[in-house]
C-alpha positions in Angstrom: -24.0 21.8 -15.0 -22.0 24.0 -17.2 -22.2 27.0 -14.6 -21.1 24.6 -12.3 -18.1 23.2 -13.7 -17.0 27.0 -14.6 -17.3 27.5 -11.0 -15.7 24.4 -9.6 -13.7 23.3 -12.6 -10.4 24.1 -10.7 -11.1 22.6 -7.6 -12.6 19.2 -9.6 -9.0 19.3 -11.6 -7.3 19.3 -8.4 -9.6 16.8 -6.8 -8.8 14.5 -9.5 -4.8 15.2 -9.7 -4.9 14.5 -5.9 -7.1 11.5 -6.0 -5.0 9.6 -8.8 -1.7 10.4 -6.7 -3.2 8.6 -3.3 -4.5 6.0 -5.4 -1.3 4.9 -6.5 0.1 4.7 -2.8 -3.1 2.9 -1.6 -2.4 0.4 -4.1 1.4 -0.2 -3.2 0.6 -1.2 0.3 -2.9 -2.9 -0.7 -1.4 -4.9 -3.6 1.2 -6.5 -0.5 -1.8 -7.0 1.9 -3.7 -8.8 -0.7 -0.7 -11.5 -2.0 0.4 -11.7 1.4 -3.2 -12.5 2.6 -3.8 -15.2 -0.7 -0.4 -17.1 -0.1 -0.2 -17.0 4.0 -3.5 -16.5 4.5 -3.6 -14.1 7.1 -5.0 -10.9 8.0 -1.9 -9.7 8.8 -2.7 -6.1 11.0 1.0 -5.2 11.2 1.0 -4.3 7.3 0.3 -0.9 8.2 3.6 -0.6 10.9 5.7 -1.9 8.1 4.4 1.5 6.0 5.0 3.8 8.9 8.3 2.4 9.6 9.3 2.6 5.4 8.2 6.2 5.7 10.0 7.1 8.6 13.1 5.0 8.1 13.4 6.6 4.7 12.7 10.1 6.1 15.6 9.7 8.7 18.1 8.6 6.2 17.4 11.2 3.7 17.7 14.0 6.9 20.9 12.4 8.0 22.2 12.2 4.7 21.2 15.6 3.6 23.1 17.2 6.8 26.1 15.6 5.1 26.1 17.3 2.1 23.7 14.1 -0.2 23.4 15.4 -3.5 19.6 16.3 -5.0 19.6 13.5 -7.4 20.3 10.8 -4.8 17.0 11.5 -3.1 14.8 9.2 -4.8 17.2 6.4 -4.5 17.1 6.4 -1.0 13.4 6.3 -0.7 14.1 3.1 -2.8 16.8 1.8 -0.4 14.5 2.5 2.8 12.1 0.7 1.4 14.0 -2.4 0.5 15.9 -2.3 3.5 12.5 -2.2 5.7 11.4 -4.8 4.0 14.5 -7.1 4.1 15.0 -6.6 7.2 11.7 -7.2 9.5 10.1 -9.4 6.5 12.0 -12.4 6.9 12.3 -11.8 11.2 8.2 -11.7 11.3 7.9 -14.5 9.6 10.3 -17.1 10.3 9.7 -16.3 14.3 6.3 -15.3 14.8 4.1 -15.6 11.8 5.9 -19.5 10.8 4.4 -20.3 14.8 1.1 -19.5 13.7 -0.3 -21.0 10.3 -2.0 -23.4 11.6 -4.0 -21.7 14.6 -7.3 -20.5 14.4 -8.0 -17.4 12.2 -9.0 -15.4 16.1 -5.1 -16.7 16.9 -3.8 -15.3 13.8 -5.7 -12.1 14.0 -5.0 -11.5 17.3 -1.0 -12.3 17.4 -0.4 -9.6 14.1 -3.2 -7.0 16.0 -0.7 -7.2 19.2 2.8 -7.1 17.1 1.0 -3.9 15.4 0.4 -2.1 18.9 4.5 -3.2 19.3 5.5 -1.6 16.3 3.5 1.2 17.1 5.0 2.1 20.1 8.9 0.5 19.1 8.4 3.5 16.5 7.1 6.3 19.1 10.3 5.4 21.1 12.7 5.5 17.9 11.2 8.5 16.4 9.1 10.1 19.4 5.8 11.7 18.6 6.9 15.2 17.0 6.4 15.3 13.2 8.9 14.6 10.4 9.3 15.7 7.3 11.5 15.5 4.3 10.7 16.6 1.1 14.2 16.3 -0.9 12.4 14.2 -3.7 9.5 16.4 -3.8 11.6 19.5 -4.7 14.1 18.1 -6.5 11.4 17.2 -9.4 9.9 20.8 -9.4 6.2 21.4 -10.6 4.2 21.5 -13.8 1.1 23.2 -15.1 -1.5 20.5 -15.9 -4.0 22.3 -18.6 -7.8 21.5 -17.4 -10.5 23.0 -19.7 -9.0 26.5 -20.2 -7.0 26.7 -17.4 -3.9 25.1 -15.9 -3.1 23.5 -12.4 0.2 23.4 -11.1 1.3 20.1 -9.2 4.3 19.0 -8.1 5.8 16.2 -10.6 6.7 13.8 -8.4 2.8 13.1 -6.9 1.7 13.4 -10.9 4.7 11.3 -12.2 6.3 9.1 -9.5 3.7 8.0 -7.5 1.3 6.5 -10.3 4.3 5.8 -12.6 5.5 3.5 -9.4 1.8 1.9 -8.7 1.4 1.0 -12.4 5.0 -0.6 -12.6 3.9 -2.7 -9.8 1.0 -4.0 -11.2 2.4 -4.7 -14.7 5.5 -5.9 -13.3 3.9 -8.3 -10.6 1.4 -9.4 -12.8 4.0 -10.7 -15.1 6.3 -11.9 -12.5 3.4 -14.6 -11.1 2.0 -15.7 -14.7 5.3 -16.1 -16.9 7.7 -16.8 -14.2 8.6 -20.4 -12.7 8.9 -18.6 -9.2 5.5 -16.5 -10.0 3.7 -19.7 -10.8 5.0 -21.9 -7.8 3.3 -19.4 -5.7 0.0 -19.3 -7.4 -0.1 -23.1 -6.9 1.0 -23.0 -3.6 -1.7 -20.3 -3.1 -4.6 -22.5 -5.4 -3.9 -25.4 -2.9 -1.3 -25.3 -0.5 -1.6 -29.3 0.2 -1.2 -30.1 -3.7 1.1 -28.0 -4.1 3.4 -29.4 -0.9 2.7 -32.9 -2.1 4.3 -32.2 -5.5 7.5 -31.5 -4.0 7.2 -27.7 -3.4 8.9 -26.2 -0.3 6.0 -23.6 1.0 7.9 -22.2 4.0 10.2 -20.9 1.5 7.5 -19.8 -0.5 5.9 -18.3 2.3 9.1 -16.4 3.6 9.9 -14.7 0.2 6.3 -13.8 -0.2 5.6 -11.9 3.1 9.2 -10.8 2.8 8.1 -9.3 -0.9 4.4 -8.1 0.6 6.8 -6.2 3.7 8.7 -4.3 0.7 5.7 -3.2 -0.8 4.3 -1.5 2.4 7.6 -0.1 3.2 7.7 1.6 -0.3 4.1 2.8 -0.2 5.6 4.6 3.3 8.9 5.9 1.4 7.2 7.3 -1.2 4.8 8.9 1.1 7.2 10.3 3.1 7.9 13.5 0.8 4.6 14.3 0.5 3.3 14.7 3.8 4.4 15.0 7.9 5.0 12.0 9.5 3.1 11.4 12.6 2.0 8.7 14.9 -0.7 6.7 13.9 -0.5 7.0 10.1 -0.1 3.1 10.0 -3.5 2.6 11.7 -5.1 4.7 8.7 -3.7 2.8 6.2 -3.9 -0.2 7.1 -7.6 -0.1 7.6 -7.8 1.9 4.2 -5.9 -0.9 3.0 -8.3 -3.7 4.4 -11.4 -1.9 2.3 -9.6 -2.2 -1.1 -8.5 -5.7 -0.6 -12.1 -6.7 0.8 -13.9 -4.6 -2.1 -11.2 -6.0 -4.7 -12.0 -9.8 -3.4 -8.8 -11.6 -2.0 -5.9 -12.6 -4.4 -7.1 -10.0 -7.6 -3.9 -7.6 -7.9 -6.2 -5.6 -11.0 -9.1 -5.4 -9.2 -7.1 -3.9 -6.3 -5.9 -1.4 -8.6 -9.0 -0.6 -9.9 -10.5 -0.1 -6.7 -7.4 2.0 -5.4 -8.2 4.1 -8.2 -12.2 4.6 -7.0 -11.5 5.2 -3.3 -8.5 7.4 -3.8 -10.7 9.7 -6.5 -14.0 9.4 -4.2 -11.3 10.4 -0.7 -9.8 13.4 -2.8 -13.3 14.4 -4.1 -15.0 14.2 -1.1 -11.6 16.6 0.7 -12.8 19.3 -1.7 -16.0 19.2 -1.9 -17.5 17.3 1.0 -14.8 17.4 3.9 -17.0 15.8 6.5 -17.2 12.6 4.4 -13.4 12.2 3.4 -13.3 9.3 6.1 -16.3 7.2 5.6 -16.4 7.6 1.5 -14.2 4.5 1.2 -16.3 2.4 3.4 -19.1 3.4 1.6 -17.7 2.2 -1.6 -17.1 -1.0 0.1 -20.5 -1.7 2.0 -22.3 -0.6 -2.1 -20.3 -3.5 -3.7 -20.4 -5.9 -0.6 -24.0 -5.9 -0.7 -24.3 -6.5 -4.4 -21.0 -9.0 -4.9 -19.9 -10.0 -1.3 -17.0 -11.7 -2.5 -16.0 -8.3 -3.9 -16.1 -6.8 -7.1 -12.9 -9.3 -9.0 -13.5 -12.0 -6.2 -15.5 -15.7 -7.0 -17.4 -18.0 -4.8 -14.9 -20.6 -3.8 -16.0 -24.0 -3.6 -15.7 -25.6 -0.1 -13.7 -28.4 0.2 -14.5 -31.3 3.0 
């Protein structure tokens, strides 16, 4: 073991630098999957458009900006903006016309209608941004690297995927955590998300509840995309990927737990990043791996409990 580690001690340092950055953007666009999923309840496919269209969106306006003379420092901000504009934007216009038309169809219906306004997306953003890569790495240069010390050596690694990405994921979680146990707004949509008829018959409006909540999930994958967007070329079909990444955390997490979906952002990011560097071939299928293990020990997921039916 110890010759081992002397001889792959660098590569498992990277491994693990690289894994704990990806988990924090699988958990951003997870994290809105899974609330968006425990108040609406549906599967809702198109998740992963809304992160290829935050990426891109905020990879276009930091190249038009930059051609303008944007200063370094306002980089960041705009991957902020993109996001939130994204999000503000087609959140609200999914819902209220197409999403609002749907609640109470049949779970193949609901399924089927956010599958088909995924393959629209897709191709609305292969005619807005064509199929050549994009790339703009303002934010990732502007923070410079560092030397992470590992045993007796030291790494270098850009401070924005060892900094920003995590610091961003764990912010989330603490912050939306808080915002659904100790706020009045938080709470109403727990209830409305514990039992929706209770909750409507107490006076609670749901389709407003139901607006700001996909409306807030949209943001999330919109800012999982901006922040990816530095990091990595920009290509078609990167939405597919994650959203199916995405569906294995949330269905290894069990619906509705935010800290079990960061806990098992954490695992599949590590176990991807692990298996890039020292098993390449199994990069794609480690996650589902992970998830098929837990399923068939706890099939409501690892967090998840057994719901009782109600007649």
């Amino acid at each position: 073991m110890a010759e081992w580690f002397q001889d792959n001690g660098l590569l498992l340092g990277l491994a693990l630098l690289d894994g704990l950055s990806s988990a924090g953007l699988i958990f951003l666009v997870a994290v809105g999957l899974n609330l968006v999923f425990g108040v609406l309840r549906i599967i809702n496919v198109a998740h992963g458009s809304l992160y290829a269209i935050g990426a891109y969106t905020a990879a276009s306006i930091g190249l038009f900006l930059s051609t303008r003379g944007l200063p370094q420092w306002a980089a960041l901000p705009v991957l902020l903006l993109s996001a939130a504009l994204v999000g503000a934007v087609l959140g609200p216009l999914i819902e209220r016309f197409i999403l609002r038309r749907i609640y109470a169809g049949e779970e193949v219906v609901q399924l089927l209608v956010t599958f088909a306004l995924f393959m629209i997306l897709e191709d609305v953003q292969k005619l807005l941004w064509g199929v050549q890569p994009i790339h703009h790495d303002a934010a990732l240069k502007l923070l410079g690297t560092i030397d992470v010390p590992f045993g007796s050596d030291f790494i270098p690694f850009t401070n924005y995927q060892l900094f920003v990405l995590p610091g961003f994921a764990i912010v989330t979680l603490i912050g939306l955590a808080w915002f659904l146990r100790r706020t009045l707004t938080g709470r109403v949509i727990v209830a409305v998300t514990t039992d929706r008829e209770a909750a409507t018959a107490m006076g609670i409006d749901a389709a407003k509840v139901f607006l700001l909540t996909f409306t807030f999930g949209a943001m999330l994958a919109a800012l999982g995309g901006a922040l990816s967007s530095p990091t990595a070329a920009l290509v078609p079909g990167i939405g597919a990927q994650t959203i199916v990444l995405s569906f294995a955390v949330v269905a290894t997490a069990g619906l509705g737990q935010i800290e079990g979906a960061a806990l098992t952002s954490l695992m599949m990011g590590l176990g991807r990043s692990i298996a890039v560097y020292f098993e390449p071939e199994l990069e794609v299928v480690v996650p589902y791996i992970i998830m098929v293990l837990v399923l068939l020990v706890r099939p409501q997921g690892l967090f998840g409990v057994i719901e009782t039916r109600r007649v």
